[in-house]
VOPAGU-2260 file (C-alpha; in pm, 1 decimal, decimal comma):
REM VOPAGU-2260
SITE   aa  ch    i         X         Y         Z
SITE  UNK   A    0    -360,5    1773,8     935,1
SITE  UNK   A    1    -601,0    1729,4     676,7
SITE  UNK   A    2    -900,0    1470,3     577,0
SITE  UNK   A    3   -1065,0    1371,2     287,0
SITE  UNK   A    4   -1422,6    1384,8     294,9
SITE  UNK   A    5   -1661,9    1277,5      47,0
SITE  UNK   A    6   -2058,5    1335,1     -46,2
SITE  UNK   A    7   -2249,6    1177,1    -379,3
SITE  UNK   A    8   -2498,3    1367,3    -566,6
SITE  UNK   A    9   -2720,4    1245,6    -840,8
SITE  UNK   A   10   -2665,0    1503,0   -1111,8
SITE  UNK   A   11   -2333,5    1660,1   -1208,5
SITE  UNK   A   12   -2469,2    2051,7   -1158,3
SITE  UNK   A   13   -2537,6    1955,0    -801,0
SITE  UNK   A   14   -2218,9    1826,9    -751,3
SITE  UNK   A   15   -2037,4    2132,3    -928,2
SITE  UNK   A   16   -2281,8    2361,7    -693,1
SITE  UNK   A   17   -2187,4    2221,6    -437,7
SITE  UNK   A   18   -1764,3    2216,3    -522,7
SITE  UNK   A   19   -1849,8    2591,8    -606,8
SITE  UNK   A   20   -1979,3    2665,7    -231,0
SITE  UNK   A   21   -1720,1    2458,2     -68,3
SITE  UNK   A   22   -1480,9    2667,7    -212,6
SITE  UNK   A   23   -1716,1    2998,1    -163,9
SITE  UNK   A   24   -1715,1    2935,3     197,2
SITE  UNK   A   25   -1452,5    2987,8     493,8
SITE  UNK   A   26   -1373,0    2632,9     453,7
SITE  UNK   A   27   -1018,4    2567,5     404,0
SITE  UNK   A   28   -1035,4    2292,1     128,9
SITE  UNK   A   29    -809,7    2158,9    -143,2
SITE  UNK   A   30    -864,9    1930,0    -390,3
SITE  UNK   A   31   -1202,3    1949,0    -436,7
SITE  UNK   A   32   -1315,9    1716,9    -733,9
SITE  UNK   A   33   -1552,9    1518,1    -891,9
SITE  UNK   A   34   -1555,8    1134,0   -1004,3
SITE  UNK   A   35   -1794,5     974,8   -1254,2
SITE  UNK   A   36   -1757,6     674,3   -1450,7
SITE  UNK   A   37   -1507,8     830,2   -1685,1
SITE  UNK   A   38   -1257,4     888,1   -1415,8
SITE  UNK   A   39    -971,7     700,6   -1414,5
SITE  UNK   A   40    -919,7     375,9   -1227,9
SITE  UNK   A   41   -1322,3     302,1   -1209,9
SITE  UNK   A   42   -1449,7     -56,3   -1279,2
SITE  UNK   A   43   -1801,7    -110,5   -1399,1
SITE  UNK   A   44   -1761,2    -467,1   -1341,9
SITE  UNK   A   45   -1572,3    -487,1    -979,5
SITE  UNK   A   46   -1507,2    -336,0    -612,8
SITE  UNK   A   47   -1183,3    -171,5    -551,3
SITE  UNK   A   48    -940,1    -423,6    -373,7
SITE  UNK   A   49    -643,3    -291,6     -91,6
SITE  UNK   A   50    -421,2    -424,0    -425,5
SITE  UNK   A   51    -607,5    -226,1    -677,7
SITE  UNK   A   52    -746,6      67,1    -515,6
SITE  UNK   A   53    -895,2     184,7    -844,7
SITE  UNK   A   54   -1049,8     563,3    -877,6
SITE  UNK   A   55    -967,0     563,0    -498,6
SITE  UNK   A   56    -570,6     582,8    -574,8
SITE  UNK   A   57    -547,4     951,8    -696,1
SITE  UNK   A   58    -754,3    1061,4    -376,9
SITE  UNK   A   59    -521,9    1154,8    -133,7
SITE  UNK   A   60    -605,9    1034,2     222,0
SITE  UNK   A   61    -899,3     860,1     129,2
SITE  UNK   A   62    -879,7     575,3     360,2
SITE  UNK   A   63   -1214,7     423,2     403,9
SITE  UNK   A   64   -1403,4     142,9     482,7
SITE  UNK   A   65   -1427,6    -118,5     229,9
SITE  UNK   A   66   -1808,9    -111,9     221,6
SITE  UNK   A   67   -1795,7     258,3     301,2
SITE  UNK   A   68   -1576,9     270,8     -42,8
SITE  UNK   A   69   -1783,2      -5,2    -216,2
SITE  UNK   A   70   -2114,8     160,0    -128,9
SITE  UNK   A   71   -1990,4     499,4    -265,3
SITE  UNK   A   72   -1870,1     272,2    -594,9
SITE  UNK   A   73   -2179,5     148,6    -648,7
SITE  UNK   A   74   -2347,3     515,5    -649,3
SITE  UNK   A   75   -2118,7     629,6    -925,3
SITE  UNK   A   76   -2213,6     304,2   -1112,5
SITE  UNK   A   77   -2609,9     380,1   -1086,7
SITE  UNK   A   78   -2494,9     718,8   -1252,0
SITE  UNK   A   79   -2404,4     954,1    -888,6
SITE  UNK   A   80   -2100,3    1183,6    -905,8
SITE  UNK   A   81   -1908,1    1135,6    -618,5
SITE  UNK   A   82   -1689,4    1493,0    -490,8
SITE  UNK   A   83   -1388,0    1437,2    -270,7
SITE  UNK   A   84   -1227,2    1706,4     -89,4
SITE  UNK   A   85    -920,7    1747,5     141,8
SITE  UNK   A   86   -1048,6    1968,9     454,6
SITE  UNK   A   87    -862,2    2060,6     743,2
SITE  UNK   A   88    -961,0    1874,8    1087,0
SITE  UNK   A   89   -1071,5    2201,8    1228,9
SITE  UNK   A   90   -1288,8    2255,1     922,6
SITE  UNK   A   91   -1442,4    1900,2     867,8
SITE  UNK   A   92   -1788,0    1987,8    1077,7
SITE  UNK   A   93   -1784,2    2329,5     859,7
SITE  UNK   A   94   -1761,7    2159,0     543,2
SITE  UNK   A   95   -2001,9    1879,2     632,6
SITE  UNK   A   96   -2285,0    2148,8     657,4
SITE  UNK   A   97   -2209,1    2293,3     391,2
SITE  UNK   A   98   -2256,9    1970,2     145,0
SITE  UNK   A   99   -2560,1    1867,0     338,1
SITE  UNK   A  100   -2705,9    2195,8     190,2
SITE  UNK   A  101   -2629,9    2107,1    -136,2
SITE  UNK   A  102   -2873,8    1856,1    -206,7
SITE  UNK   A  103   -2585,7    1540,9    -149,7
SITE  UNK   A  104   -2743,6    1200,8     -99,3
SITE  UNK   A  105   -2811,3    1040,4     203,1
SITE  UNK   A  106   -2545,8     733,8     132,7
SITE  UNK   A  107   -2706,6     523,3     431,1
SITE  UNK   A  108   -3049,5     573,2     340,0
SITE  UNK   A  109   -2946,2     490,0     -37,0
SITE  UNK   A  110   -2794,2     167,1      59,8
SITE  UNK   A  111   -3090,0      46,3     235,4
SITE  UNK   A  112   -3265,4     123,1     -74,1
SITE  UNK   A  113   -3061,1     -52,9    -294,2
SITE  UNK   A  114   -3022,3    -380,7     -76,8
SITE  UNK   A  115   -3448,0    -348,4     -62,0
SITE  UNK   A  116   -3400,3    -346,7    -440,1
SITE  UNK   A  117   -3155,3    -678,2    -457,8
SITE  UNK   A  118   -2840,7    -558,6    -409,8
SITE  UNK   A  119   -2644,7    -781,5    -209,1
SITE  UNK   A  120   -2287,6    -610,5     -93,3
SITE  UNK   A  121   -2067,1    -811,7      64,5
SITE  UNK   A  122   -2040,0   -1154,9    -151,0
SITE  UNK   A  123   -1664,0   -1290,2    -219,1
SITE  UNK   A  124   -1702,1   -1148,2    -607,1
SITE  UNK   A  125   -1778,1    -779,6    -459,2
SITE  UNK   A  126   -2048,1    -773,3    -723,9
SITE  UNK   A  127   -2396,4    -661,5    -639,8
SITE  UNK   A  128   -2712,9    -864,8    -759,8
SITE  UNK   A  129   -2948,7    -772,2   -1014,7
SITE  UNK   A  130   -2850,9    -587,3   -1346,6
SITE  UNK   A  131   -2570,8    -614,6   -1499,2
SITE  UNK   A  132   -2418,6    -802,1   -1164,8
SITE  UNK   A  133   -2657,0   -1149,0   -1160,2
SITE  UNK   A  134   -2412,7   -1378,6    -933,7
SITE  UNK   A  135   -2652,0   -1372,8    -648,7
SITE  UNK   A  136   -2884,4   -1597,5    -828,2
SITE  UNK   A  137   -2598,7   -1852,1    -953,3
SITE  UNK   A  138   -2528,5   -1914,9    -562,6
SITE  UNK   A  139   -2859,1   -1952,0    -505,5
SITE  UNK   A  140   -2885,6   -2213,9    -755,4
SITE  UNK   A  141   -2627,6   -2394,2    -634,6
SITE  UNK   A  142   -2768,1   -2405,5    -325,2
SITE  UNK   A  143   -3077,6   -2572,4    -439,0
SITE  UNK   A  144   -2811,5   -2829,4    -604,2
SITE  UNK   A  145   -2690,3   -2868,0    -280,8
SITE  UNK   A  146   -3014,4   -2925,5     -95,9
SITE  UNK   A  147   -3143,4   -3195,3    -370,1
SITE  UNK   A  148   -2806,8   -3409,2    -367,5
SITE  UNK   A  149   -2831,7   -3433,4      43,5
SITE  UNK   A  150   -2486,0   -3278,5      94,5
SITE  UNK   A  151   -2456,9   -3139,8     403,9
SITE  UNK   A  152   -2154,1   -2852,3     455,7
SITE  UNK   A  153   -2007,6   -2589,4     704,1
SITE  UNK   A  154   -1805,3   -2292,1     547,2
SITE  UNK   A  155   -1486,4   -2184,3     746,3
SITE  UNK   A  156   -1360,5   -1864,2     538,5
SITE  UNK   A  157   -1016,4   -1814,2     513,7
SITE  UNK   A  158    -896,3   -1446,2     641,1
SITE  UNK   A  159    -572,4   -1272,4     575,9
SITE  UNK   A  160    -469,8    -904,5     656,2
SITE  UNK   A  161    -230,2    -731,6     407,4
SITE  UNK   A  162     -47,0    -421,4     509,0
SITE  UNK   A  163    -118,5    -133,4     301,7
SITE  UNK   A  164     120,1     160,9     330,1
SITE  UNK   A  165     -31,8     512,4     243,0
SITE  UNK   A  166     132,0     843,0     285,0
SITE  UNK   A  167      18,6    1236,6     463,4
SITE  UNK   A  168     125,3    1524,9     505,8
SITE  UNK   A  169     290,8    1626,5     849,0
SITE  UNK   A  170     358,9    1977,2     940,0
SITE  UNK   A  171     692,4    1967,7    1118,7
SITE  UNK   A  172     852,7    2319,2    1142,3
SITE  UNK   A  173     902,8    2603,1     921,2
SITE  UNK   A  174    1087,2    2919,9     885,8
SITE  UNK   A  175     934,5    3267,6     874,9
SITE  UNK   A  176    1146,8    3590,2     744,0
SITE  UNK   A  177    1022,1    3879,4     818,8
SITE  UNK   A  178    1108,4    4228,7     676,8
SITE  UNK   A  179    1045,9    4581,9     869,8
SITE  UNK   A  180    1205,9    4906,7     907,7
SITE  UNK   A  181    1468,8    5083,8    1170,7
SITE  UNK   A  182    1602,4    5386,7    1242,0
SITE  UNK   A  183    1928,8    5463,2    1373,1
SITE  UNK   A  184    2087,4    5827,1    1471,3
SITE  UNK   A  185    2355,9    5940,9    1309,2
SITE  UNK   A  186    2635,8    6194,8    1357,2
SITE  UNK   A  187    2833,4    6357,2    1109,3
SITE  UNK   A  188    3128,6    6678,9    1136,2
SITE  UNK   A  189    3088,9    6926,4     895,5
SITE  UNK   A  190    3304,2    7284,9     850,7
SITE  UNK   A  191    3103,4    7585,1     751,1
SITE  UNK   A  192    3252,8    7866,8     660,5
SITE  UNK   A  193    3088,0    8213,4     775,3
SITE  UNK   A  194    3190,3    8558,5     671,1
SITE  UNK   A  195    3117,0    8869,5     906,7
SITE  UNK   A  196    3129,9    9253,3     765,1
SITE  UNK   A  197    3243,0    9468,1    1031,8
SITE  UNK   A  198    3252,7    9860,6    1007,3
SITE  UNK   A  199    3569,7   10013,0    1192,4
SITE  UNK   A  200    3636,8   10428,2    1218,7
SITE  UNK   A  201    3982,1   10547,4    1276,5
SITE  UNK   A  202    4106,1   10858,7    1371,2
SITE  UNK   A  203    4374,4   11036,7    1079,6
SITE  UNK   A  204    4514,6   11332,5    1071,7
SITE  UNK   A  205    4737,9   11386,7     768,6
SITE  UNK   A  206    4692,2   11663,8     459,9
SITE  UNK   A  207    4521,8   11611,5     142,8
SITE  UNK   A  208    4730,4   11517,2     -95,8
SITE  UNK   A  209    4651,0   11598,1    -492,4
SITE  UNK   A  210    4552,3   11211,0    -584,7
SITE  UNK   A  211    4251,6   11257,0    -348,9
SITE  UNK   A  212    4139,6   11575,8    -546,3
SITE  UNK   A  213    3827,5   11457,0    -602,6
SITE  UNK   A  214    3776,0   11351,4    -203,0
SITE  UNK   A  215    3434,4   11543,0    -203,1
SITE  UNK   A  216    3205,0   11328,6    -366,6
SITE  UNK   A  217    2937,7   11108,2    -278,9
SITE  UNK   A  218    3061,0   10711,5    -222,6
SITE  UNK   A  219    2832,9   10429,9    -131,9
SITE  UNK   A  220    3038,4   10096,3     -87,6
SITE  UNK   A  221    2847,0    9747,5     -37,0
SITE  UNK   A  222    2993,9    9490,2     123,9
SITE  UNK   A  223    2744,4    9121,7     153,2
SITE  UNK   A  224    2829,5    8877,7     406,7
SITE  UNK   A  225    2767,3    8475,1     305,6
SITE  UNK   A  226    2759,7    8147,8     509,5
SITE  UNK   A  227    2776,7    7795,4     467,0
SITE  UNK   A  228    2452,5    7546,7     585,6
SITE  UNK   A  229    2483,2    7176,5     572,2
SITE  UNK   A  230    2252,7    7011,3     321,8
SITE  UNK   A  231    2194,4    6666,3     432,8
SITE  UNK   A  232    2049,1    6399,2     159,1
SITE  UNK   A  233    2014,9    6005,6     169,9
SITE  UNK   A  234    2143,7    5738,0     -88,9
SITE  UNK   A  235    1990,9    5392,8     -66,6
SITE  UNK   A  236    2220,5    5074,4    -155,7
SITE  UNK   A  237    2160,8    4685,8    -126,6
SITE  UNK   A  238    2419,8    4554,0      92,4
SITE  UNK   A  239    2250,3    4231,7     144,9
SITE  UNK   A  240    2026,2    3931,8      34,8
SITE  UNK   A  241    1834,8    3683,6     198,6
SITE  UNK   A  242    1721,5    3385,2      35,4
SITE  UNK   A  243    1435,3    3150,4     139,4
SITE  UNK   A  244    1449,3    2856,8     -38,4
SITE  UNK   A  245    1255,9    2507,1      -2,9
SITE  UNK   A  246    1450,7    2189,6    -134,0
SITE  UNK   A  247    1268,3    1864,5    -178,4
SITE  UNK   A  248    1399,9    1565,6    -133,9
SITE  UNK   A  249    1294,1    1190,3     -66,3
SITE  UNK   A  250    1358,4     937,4     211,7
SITE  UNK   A  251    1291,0     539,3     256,7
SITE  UNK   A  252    1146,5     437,9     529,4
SITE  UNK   A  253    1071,4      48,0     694,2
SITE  UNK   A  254     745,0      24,2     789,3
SITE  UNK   A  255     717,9    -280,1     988,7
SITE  UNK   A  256     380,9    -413,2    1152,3
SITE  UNK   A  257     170,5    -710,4    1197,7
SITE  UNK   A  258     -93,8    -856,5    1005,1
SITE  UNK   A  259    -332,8   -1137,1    1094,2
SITE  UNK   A  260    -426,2   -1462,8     891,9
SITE  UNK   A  261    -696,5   -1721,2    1008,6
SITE  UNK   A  262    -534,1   -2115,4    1012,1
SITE  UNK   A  263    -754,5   -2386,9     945,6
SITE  UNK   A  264    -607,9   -2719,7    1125,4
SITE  UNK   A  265    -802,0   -2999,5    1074,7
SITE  UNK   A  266    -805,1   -3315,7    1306,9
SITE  UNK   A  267    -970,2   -3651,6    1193,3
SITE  UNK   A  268   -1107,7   -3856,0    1473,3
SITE  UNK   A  269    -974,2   -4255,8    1274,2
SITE  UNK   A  270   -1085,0   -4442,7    1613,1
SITE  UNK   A  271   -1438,7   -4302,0    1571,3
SITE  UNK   A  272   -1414,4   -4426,5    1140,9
SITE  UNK   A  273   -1290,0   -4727,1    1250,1
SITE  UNK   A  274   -1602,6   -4843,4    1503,4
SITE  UNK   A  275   -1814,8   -4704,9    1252,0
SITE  UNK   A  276   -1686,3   -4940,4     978,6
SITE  UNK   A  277   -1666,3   -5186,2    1195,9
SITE  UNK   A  278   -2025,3   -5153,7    1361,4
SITE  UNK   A  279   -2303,5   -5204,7    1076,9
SITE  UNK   A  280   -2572,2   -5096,1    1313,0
SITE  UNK   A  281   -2427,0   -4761,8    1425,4
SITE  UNK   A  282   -2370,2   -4653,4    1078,8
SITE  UNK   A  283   -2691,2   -4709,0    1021,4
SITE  UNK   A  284   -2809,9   -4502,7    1298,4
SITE  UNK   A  285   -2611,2   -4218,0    1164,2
């Protein structure tokens, strides 16, 4: 099983030194990129939402925090590159060292930094304060509106879970073919023919006769025996395939699960409105 991690730099050739040592290392990682504010699905103007998860979409497991995402957001907006990478769970601690050598920023540290500067993460806009992002000073105006006119109010938020769905990769078998070698005796029945000279002396006694005239010479007669050896050769023929094929297909699945929603239920006390109206002194009082 695999995570994504992720690490911000402030320049673009530390970010692409440190993609080049993640994948120089013995870290098993995949999908190692980079995100700036060209990549697609950033906002310059708003957080990514559970409904729009902007540049976070086309990063595969990335399910973070929303002020973990929002804080890493607002990095790439001050002009960070952000690097993403899919790392096995055995290999997370690996790969962790090995950005923290590459000169990544200190997210945590940068935060505090930014919030020390005016930016204000968390407000129901998901815009941060200062710049380009100036809503913290419209509440605060409104406040002081509020404090001059003598109103006098308690803020119950509203809160309501939505299920979001996301998808990973589970390992859940496989099939491994593997090739090798065997020998197996064989016997085969071959006939060899063999030829044997043999010299044999027998006894006569008979006279010349005239055709053998010429019976005193010298003779020499040569006679060469041959026999048959078995050659033995080898032909090779495919007698058989086997095919390993993947086929991909796609299922539906119900997810089914429960989300949470805050109810308001509100209760007027009319006895208590009604004594008041009808008591001109306790009114006062109050």
């Amino acid at each position: 099983m695999s995570r994504t991690i992720t690490a911000l730099f402030d320049s673009r050739s530390d970010a692409e030194a440190a993609k080049e040592r993640l994948k120089a290392s013995r870290v098993d990682a995949d999908h190692v990129h980079i995100h700036d504010k060209s990549s697609a699905g950033f906002k310059e103007n708003a957080y990514s939402t559970h409904q729009d998860r902007g540049v976070w979409d086309s990063i595969k497991n990335a399910f973070l925090p929303d002020e973990d995402r929002h804080t890493y957001e607002e990095g790439v907006r001050r002009g960070g590159y952000l690097l993403t990478a899919d790392v096995d769970d055995d290999c997370v601690d690996d790969a962790v060292r090995v950005l923290e050598d590459s000169n990544s920023i200190d997210i945590d540290d940068r935060a505090q930094q930014w919030r020390s500067q005016g930016w204000n993460y968390g407000s129901d806009t998901g815009a941060a304060t200062g710049g380009a992002f100036g809503f913290a000073g419209d509440r605060d105006g409104d406040r002081d509106h509020e404090r001059s006119s003598g109103s006098d109010e308690e803020v119950i938020p509203v809160i309501e879970e939505q299920l979001v769905v996301g998808k990973r990769d589970v390992e859940r078998g496989g099939v491994r073919v593997r090739s090798y070698v065997t020998e197996t005796p064989v016997h085969e029945q071959v006939r060899l023919r063999e030829e044997n000279v043999s010299v044999e002396r027998r006894a006569v006694d008979q006279p010349l006769s005239d055709v053998d005239g010429d019976a005193f010479r010298d003779r020499t007669v040569e006679m060469t025996e041959t026999n048959e050896e078995a050659v033995v050769g080898k032909t090779a023929r495919v007698v058989e395939e086997v095919v390993v094929r993947k086929d991909v297909g796609e299922r539906t699945e119900d997810v089914s699960d429960s989300v949470r929603r805050t109810e308001v239920d509100v209760d007027r006390d009319v006895d208590r409105d009604f004594d008041a109206t009808r008591s001109g002194s306790d009114f006062d009082r109050r």
